[in-house]
N, CA, C and O atoms as a printed pandas DataFrame, in Angstrom:
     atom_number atom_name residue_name chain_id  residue_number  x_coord  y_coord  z_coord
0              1         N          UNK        A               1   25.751    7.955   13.202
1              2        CA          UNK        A               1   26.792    8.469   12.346
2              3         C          UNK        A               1   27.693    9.431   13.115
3              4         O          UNK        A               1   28.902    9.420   12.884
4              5         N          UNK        A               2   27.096   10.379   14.143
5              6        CA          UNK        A               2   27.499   10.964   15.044
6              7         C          UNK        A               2   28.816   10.128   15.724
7              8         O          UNK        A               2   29.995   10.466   15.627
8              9         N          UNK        A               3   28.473    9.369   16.181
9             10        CA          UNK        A               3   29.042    8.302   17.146
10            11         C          UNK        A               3   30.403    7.325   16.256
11            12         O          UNK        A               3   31.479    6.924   16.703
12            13         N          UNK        A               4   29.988    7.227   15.301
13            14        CA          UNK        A               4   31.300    6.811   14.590
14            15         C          UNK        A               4   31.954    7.963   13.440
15            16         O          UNK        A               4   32.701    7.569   12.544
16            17         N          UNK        A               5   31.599    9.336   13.579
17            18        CA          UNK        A               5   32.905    9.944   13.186
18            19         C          UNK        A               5   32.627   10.530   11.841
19            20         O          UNK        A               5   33.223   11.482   11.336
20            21         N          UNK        A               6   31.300    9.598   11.143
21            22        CA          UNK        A               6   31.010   10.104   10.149
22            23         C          UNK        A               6   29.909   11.403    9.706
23            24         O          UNK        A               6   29.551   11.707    8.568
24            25         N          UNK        A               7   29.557   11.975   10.882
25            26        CA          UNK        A               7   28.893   13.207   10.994
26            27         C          UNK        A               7   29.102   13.914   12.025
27            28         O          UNK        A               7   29.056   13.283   13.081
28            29         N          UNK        A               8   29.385   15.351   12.119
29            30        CA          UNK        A               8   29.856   16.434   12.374
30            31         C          UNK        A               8   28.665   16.697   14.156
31            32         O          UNK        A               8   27.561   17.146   13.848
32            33         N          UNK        A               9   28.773   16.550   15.168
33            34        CA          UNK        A               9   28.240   16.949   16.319
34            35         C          UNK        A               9   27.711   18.110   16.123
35            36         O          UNK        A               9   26.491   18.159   16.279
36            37         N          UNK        A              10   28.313   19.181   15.792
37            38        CA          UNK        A              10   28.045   20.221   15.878
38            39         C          UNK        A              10   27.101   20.733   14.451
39            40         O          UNK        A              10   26.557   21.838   14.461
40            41         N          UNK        A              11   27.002   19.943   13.437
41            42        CA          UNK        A              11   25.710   20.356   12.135
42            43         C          UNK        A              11   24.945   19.536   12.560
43            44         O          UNK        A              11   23.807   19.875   12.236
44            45         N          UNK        A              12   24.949   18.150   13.410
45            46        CA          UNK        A              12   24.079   17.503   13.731
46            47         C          UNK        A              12   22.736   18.385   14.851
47            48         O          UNK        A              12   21.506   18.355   14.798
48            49         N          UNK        A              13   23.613   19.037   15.703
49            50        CA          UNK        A              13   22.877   19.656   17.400
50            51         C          UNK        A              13   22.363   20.525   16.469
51            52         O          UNK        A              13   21.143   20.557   16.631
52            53         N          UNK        A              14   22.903   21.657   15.060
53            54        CA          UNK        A              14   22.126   22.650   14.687
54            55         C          UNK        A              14   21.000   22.307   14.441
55            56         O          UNK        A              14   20.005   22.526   15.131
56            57         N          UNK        A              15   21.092   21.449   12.923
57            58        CA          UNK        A              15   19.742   20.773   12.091
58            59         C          UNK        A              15   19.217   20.189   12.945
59            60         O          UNK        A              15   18.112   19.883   12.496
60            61         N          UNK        A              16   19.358   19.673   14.350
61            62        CA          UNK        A              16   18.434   18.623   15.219
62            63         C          UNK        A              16   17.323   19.238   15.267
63            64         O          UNK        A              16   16.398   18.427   15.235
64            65         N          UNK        A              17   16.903   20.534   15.343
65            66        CA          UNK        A              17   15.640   21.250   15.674
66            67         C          UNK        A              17   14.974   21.745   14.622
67            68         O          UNK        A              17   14.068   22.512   14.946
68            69         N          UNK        A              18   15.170   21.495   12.996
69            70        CA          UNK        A              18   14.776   22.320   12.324
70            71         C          UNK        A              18   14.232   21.113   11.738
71            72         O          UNK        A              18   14.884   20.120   11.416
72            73         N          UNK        A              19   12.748   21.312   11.606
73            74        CA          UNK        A              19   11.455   20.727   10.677
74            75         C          UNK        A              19   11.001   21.654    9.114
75            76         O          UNK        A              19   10.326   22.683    9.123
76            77         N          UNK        A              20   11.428   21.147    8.156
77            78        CA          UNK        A              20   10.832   21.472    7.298
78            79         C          UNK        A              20    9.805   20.882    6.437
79            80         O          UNK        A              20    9.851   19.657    6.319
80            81         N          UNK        A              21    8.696   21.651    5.682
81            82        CA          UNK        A              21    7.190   20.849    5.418
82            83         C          UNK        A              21    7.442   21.188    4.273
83            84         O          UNK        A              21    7.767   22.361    4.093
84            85         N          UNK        A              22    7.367   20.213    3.062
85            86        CA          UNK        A              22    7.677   20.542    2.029
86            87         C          UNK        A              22    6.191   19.972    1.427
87            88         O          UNK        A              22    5.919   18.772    1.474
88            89         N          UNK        A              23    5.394   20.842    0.936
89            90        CA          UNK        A              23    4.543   20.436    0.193
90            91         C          UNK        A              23    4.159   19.692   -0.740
91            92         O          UNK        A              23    4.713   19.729   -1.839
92            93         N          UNK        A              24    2.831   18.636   -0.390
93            94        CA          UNK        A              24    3.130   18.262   -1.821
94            95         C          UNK        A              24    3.045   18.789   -3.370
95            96         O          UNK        A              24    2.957   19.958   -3.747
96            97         N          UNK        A              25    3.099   17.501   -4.222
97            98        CA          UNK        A              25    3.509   18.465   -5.637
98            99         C          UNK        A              25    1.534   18.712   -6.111
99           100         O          UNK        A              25    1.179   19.350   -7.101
100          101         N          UNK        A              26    0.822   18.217   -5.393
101          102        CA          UNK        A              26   -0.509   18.709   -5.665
102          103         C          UNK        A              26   -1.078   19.850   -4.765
103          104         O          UNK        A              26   -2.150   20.450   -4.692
104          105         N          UNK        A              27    0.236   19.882   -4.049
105          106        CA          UNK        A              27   -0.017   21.196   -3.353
106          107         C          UNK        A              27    0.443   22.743   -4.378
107          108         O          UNK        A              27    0.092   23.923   -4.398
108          109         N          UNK        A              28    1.270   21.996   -5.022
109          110        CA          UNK        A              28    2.153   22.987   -5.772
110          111         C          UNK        A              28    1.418   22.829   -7.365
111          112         O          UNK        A              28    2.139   22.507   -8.309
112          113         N          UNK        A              29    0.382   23.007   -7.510
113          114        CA          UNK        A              29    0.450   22.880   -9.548
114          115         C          UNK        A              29    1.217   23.922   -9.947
115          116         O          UNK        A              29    1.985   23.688  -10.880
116          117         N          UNK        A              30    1.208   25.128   -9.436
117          118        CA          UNK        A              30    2.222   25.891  -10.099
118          119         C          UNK        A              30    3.822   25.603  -10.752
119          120         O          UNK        A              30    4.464   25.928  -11.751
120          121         N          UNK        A              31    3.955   25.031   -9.889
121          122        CA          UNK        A              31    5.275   24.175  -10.062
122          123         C          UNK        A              31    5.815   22.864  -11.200
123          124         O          UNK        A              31    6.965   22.467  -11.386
124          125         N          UNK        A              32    4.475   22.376  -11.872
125          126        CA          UNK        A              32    3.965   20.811  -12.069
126          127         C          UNK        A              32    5.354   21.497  -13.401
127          128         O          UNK        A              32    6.569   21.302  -13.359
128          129         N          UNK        A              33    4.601   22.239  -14.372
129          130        CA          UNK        A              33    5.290   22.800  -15.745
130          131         C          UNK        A              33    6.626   22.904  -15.419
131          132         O          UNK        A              33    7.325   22.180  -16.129
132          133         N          UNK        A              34    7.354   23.683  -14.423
133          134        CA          UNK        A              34    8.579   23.939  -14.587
134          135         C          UNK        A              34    9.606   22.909  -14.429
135          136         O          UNK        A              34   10.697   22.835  -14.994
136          137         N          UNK        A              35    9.151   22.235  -13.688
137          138        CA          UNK        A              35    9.455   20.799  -13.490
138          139         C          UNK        A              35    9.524   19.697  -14.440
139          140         O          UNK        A              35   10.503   18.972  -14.612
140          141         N          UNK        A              36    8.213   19.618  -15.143
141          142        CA          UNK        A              36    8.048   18.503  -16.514
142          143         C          UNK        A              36    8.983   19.344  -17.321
143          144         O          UNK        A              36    9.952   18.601  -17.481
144          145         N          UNK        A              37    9.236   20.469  -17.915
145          146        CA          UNK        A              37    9.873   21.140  -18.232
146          147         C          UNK        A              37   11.573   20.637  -17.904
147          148         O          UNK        A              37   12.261   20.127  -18.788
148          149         N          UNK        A              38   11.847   20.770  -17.144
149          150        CA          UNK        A              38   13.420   20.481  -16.577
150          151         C          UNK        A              38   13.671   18.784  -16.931
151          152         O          UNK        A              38   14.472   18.275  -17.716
152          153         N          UNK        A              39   12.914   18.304  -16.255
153          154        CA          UNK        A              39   12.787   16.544  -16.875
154          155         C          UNK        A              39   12.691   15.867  -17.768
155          156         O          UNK        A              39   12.959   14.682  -17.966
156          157         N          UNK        A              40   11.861   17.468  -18.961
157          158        CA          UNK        A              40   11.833   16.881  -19.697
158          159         C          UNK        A              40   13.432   17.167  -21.007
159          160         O          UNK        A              40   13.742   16.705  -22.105
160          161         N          UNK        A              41   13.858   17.882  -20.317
161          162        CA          UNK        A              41   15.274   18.282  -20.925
162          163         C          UNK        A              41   16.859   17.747  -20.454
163          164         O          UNK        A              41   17.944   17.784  -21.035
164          165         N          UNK        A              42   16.491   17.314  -19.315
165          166        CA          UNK        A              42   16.889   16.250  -18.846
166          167         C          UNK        A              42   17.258   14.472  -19.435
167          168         O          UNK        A              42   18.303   13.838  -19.581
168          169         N          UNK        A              43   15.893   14.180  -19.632
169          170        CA          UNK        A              43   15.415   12.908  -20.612
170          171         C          UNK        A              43   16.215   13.828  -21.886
171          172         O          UNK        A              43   17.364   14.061  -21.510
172          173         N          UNK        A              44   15.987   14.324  -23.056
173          174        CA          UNK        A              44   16.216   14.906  -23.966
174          175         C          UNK        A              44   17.409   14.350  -24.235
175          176         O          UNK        A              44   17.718   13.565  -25.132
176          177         N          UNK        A              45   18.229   14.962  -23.135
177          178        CA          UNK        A              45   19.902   14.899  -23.022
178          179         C          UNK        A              45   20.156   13.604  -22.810
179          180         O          UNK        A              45   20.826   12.947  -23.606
180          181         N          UNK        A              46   19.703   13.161  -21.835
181          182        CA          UNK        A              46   20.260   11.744  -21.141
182          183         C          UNK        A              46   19.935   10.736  -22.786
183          184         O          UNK        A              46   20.787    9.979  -23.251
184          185         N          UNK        A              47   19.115   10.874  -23.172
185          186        CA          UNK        A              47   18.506    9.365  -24.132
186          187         C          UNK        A              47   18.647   10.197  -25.660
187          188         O          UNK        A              47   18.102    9.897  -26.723
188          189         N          UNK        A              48   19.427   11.159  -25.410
189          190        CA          UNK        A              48   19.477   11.842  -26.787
190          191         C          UNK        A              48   18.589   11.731  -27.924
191          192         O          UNK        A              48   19.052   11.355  -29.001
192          193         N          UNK        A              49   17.499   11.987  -27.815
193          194        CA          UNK        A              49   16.234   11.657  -28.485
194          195         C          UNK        A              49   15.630   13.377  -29.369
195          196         O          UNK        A              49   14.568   13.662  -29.922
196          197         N          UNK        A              50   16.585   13.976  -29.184
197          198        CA          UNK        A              50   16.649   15.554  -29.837
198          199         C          UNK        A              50   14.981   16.193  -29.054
199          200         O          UNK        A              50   14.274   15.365  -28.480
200          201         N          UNK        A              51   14.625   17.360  -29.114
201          202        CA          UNK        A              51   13.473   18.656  -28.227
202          203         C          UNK        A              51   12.220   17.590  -28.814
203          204         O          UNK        A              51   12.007   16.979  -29.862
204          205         N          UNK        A              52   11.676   17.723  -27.756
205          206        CA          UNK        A              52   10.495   17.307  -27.308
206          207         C          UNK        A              52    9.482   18.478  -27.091
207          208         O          UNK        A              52    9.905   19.588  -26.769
208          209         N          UNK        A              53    8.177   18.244  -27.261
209          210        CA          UNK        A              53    7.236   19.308  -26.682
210          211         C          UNK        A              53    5.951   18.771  -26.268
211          212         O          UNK        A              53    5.626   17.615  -26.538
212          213         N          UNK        A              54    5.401   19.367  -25.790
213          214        CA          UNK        A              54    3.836   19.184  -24.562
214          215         C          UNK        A              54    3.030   19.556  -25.898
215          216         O          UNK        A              54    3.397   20.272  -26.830
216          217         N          UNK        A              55    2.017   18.969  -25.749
217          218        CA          UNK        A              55    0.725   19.349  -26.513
218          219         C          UNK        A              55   -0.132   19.767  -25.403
219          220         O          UNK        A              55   -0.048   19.291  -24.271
220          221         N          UNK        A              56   -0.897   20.604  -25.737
221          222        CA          UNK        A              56   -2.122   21.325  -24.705
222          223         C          UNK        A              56   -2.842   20.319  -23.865
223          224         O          UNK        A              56   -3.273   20.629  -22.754
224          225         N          UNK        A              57   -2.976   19.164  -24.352
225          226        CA          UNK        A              57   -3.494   18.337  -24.229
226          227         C          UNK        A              57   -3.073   17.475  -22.767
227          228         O          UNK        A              57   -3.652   17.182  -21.722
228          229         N          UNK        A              58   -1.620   17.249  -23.403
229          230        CA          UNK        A              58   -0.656   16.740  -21.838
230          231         C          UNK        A              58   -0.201   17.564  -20.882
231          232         O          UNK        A              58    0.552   17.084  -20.035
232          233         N          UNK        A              59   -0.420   18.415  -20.845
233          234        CA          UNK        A              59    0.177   19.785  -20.228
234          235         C          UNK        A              59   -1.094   20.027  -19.025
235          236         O          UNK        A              59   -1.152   20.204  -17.808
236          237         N          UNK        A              60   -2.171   19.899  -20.334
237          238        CA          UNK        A              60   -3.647   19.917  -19.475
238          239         C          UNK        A              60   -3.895   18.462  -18.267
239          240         O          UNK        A              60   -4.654   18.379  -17.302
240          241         N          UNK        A              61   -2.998   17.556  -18.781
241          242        CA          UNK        A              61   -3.596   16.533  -18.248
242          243         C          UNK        A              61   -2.363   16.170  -16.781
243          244         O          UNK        A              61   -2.455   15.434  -15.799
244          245         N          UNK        A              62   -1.567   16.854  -17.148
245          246        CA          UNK        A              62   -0.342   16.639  -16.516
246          247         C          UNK        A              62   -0.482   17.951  -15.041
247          248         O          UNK        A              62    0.197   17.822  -14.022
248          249         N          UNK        A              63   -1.276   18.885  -15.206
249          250        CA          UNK        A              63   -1.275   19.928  -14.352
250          251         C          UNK        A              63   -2.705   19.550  -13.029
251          252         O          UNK        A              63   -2.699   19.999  -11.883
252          253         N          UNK        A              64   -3.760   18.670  -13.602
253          254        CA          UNK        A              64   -4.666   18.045  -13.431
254          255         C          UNK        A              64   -4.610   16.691  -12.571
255          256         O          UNK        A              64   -5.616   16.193  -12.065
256          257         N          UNK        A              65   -3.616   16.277  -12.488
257          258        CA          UNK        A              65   -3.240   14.529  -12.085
258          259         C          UNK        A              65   -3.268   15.151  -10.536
259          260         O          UNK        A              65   -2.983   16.341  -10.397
260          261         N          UNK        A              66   -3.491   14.628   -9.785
261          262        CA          UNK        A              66   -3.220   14.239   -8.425
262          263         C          UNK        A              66   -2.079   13.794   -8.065
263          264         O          UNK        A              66   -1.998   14.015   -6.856
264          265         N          UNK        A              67   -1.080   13.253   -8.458
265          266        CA          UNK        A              67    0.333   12.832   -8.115
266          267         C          UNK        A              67    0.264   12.148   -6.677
267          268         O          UNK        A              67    0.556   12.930   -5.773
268          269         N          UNK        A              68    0.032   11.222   -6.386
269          270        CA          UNK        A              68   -0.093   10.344   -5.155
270          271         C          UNK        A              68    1.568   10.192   -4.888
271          272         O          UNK        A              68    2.179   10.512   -3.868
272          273         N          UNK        A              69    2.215    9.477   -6.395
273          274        CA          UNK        A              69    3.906    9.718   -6.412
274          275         C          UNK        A              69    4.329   10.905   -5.581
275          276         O          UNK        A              69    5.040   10.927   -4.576
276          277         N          UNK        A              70    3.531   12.212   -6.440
277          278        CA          UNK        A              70    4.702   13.140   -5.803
278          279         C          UNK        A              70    5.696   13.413   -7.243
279          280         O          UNK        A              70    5.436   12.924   -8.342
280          281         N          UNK        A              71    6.847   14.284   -6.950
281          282        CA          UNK        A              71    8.045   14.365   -8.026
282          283         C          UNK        A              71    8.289   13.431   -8.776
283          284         O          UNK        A              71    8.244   13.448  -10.006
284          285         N          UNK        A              72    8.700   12.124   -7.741
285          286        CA          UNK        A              72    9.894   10.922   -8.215
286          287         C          UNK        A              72    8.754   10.223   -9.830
287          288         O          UNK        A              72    9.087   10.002  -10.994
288          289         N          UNK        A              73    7.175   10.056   -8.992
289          290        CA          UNK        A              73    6.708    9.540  -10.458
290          291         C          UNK        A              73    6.336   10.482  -11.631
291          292         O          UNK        A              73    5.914   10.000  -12.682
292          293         N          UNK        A              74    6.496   11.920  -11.456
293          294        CA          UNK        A              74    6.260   12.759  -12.346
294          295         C          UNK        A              74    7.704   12.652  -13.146
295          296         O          UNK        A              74    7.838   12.778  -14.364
296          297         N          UNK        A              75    8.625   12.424  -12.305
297          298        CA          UNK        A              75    9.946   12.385  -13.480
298          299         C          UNK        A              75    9.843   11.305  -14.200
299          300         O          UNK        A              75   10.279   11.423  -15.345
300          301         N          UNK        A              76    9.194    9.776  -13.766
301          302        CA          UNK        A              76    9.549    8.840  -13.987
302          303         C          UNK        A              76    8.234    9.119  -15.456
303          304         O          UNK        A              76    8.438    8.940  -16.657
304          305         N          UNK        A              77    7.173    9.512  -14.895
305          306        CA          UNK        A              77    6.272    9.662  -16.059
306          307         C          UNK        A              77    7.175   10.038  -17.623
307          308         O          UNK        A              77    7.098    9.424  -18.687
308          309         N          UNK        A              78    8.095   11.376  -17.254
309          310        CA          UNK        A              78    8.309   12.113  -18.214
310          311         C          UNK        A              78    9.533   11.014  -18.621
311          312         O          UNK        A              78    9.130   10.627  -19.718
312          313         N          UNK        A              79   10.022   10.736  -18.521
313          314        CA          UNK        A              79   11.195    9.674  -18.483
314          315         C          UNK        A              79   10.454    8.833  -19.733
315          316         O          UNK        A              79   10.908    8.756  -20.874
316          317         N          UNK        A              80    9.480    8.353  -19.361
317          318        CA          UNK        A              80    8.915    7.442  -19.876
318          319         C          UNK        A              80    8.649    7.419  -21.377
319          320         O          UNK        A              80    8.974    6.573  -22.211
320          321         N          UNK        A              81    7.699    9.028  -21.566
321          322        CA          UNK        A              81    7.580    9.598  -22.345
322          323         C          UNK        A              81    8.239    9.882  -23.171
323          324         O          UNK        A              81    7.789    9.590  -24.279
324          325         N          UNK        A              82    9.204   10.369  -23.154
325          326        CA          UNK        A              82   10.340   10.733  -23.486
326          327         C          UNK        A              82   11.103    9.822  -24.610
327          328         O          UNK        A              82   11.614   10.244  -25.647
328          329         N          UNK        A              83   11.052    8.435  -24.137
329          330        CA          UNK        A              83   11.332    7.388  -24.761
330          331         C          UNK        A              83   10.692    7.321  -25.617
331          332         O          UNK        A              83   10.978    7.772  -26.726
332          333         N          UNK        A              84    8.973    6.355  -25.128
333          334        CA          UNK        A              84    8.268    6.277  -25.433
334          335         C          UNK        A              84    8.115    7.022  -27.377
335          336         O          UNK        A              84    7.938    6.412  -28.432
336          337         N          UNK        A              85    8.255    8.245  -27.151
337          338        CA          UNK        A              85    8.086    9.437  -28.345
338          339         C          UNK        A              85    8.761    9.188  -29.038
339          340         O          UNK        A              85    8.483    9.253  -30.236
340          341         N          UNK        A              86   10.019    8.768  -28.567
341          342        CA          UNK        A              86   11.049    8.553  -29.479
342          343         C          UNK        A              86   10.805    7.273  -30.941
343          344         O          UNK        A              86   10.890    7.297  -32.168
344          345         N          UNK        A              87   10.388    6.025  -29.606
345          346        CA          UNK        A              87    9.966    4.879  -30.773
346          347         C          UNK        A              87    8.948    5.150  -31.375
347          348         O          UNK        A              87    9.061    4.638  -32.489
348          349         N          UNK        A              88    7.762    5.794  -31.268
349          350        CA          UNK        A              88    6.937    6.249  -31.826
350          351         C          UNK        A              88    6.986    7.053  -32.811
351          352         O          UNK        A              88    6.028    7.085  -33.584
352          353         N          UNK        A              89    8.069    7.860  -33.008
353          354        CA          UNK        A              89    8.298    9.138  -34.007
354          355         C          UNK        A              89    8.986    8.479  -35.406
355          356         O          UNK        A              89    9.276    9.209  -36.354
């Protein structure tokens, strides 16, 4: 990209040396809530399906998962859900 013009030499040579380790999200449970949280308000909006809420239950089960995914299937989980609740309700 360098080479044809479409990236900058000089942000390229900076970032060339910088490694960042981003943990995973089972590294992070702290994180799991604020996240299902955001996604899940997210979904809310996007599929207009009006406030949603966690039962102790999913919250418990959701902080607990191992996430092999990572983020992308924790959104996709809540995504799911989201719907899901909707036809159900």
């Amino acid at each position: 990209m360098v080479k044809k013009g479409q990236y900058l030499n000089d942000l390229f040579q900076a970032f060339h040396g910088v490694h960042l380790r981003i943990p995973s999200l089972r590294e992070r449970k702290e994180d799991i809530l604020p996240l299902v949280q955001y996604f899940l308000n997210e979904s809310e909006r996007k599929f207009e399906t009006g406030q949603k809420e966690l039962s102790k239950d999913a919250k418990n089960y959701l902080t607990t998962y191992d996430w092999p995914g990572n983020i992308r299937e924790l959104e996709n989980m809540i995504k799911r859900a989201t719907i899901l609740s909707r036809v159900l309700s």
